[in-house]
C-alpha positions in Angstrom: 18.1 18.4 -2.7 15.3 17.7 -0.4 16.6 15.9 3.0 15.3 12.2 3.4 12.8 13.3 6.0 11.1 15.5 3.8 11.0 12.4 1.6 9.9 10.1 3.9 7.0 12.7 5.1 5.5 13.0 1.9 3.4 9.5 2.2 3.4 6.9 4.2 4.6 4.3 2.3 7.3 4.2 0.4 7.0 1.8 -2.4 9.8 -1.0 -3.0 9.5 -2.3 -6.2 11.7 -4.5 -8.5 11.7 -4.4 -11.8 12.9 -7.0 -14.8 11.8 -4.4 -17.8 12.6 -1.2 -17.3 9.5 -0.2 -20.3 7.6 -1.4 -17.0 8.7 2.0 -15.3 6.9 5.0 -16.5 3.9 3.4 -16.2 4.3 1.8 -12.6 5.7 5.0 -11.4 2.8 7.1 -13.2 0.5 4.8 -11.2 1.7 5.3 -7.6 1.7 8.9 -7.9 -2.0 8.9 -9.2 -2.8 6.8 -5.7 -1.2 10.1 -4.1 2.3 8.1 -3.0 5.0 10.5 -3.6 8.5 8.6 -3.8 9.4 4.9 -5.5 12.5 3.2 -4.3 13.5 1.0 -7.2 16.1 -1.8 -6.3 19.5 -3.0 -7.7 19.1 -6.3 -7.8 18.5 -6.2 -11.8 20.0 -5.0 -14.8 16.9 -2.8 -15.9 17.0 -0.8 -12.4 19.4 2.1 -13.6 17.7 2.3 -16.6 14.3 2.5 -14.5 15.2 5.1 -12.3 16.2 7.4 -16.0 13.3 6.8 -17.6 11.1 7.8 -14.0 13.3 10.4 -13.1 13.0 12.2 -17.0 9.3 11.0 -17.3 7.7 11.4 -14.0 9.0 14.4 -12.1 6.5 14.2 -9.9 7.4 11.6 -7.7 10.5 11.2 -6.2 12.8 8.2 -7.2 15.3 6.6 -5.3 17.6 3.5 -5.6 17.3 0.9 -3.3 19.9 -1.8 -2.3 22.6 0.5 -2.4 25.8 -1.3 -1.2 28.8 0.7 -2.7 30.4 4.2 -3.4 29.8 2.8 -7.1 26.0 2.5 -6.6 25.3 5.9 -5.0 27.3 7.0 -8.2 25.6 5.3 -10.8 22.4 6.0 -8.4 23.1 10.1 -9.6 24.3 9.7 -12.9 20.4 7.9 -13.3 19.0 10.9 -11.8 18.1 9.1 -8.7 16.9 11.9 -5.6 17.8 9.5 -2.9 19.3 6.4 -2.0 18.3 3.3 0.4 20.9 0.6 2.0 19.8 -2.6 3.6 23.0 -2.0 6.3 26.0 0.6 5.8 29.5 0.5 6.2 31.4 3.6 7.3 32.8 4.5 3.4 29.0 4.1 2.3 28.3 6.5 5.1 31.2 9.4 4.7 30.7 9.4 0.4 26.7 9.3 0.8 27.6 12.8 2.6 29.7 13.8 0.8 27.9 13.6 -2.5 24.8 15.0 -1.1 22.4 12.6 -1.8 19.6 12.2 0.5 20.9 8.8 2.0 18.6 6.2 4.6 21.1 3.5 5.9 19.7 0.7 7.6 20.0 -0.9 11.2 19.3 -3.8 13.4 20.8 -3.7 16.4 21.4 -0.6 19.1 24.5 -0.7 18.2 24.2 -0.2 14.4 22.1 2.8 15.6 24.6 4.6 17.4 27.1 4.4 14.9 24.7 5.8 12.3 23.7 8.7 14.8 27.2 8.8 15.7 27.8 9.8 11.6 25.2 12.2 11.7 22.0 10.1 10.7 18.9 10.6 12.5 16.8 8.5 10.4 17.1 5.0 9.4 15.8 1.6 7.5 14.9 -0.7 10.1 15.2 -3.9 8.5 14.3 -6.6 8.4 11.5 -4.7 10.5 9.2 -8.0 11.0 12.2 -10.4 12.0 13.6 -8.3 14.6 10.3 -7.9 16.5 8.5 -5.2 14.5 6.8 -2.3 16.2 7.7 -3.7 19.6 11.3 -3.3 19.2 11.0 0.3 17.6 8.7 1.0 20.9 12.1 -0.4 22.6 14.3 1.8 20.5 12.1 5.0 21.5 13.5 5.4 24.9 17.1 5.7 25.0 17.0 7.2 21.0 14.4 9.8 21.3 16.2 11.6 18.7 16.0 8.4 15.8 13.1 7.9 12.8 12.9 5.1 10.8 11.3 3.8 7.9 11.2 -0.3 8.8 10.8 -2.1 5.7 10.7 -6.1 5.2 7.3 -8.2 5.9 5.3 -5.3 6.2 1.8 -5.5 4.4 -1.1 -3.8 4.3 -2.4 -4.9 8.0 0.7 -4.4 9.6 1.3 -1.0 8.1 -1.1 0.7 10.9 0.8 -0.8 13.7 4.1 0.5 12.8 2.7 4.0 11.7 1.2 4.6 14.7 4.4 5.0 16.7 5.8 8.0 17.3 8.9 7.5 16.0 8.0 5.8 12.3 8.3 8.6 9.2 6.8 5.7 7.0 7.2 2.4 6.2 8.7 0.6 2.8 6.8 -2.0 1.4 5.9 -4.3 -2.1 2.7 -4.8 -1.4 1.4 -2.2 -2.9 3.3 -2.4 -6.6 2.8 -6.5 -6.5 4.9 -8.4 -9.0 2.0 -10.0 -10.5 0.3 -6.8 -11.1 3.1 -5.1 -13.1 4.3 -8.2 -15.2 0.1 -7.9 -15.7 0.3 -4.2 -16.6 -2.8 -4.1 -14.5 -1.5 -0.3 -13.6 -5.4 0.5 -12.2 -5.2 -2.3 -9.6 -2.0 -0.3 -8.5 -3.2 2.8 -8.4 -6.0 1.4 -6.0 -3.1 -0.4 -3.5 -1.4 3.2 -3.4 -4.7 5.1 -2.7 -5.4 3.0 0.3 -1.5 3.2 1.3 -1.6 7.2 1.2 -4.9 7.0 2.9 -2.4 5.7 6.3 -1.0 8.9 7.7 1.9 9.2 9.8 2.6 11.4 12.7 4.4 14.6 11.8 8.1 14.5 11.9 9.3 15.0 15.7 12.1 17.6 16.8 15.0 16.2 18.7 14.9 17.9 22.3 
C-alpha cells in the first residue's frame, strides 16, 4: 500500500464528503478525479458509506478512497473488507493507533493539542489531521507547531473553504488540507456532477510544498 504521505501529496485537497445514497458514489467520485483530485475520504456517519467506498474502490480505481471518521478496530476492519486504501480519525486512542499498524492501512490520526502530537509521534506517526483546524487557531497554530515539531505534517481539516485553503497550504509543514467544499451537499443530492468537477479543478489548481525530510 501507498504510505499516507504519498496520499496526501497527490493533491492538495482531500475531499470529505458524506453520502446518504451510496448510487451517489461512482459518479461523485468519477467527478473529483476528472477535476485532477486524486483521493476521496468518504465518512461513517451513514449507513450507505461502506457500501460507497465498494462501489468507488471496484468502479473508480483511479482515485484513492479512504474512510473517514474512523473510531474503532471495527471500522478500520470493515474500512478493508470495503476496499478502503486509507483511513482518517477525527482523534485516536492508543488501540486505534497499534491495530491501524498493524493491519497496514495507511492511517492519519488526528490532534489538537501538543500533547496529542507527541503521543502520535511518539507511536510512530509523522503526519496528522489537525482538527478542528479553524477552532484551534488555523494556520497560526500550525506556524506554532512548526518549531519544536519540525519533523510533523498535517492535513487540518474543519472550516476550511476555498479562501482559506491558500493560507494553510502555504506553510511548510501542510501536505494538504480536507475539506467539503468542494463536493457540496447540494450539488450531489442535485447530481450537478459538472459543477463538481469545476470546485475540484480549482482545488487541484492549489499546490502544496513538496513533502519535507525530517533532519
Amino acid at each position: 500500500m501507498e504510505s499516507i504521505d504519498v496520499i496526501l501529496a497527490a493533491a492538495p485537497v482531500l475531499p470529505v464528503v458524506t453520502l446518504a445514497d451510496a448510487a451517489q458514489a461512482v459518479p461523485l467520485a468519477r467527478a473529483l478525479a476528472a477535476g485532477g483530485l486524486a483521493a476521496i475520504e468518504v465518512t461513517m456517519r451513514t449507513p450507505a458509506a461502506l457500501a460507497a467506498i465498494s462501489a468507488i474502490a471496484a468502479e473508480v480505481p483511479q482515485i484513492r478512497v479512504g474512510v473517514g471518521t474512523a473510531l474503532s478496530i471495527a471500522d478500520l476492519e470493515a474500512a478493508m473488507r470495503a476496499g478502503a486504501r486509507f483511513a482518517v480519525s477525527p482523534g485516536f486512542t492508543p488501540a486505534l493507533l497499534g491495530a491501524a499498524r498493524w493491519s497496514g492501512l495507511p492511517f492519519l490520526p488526528a490532534v489538537a493539542t501538543a500533547s496529542e502530537l507527541m503521543a502520535v509521534l511518539d507511536a510512530g506517526y509523522s503526519t496528522a489531521k489537525l482538527f478542528p483546524a479553524r477552532e484551534l487557531g488555523g494556520p497560526a497554530l500550525l506556524k506554532a507547531l512548526a518549531g519544536p515539531f519540525p519533523q510533523a505534517r498535517f492535513c487540518p481539516t474543519g472550516g476550511i473553504d476555498a479562501h482559506s485553503a491558500a493560507d494553510y497550504l502555504a506553510l511548510a509543514n501542510v501536505a494538504c488540507v480536507g475539506g467539503s467544499w468542494v463536493a457540496p451537499p447540494a450539488l450531489i443530492a442535485a447530481g450537478d456532477f459538472a459543477a463538481i468537477t469545476a470546485l475540484a479543478r480549482a482545488a487541484a489548481a492549489l499546490r502544496p510544498r513538496p513533502i519535507r525530510q525530517p533532519d
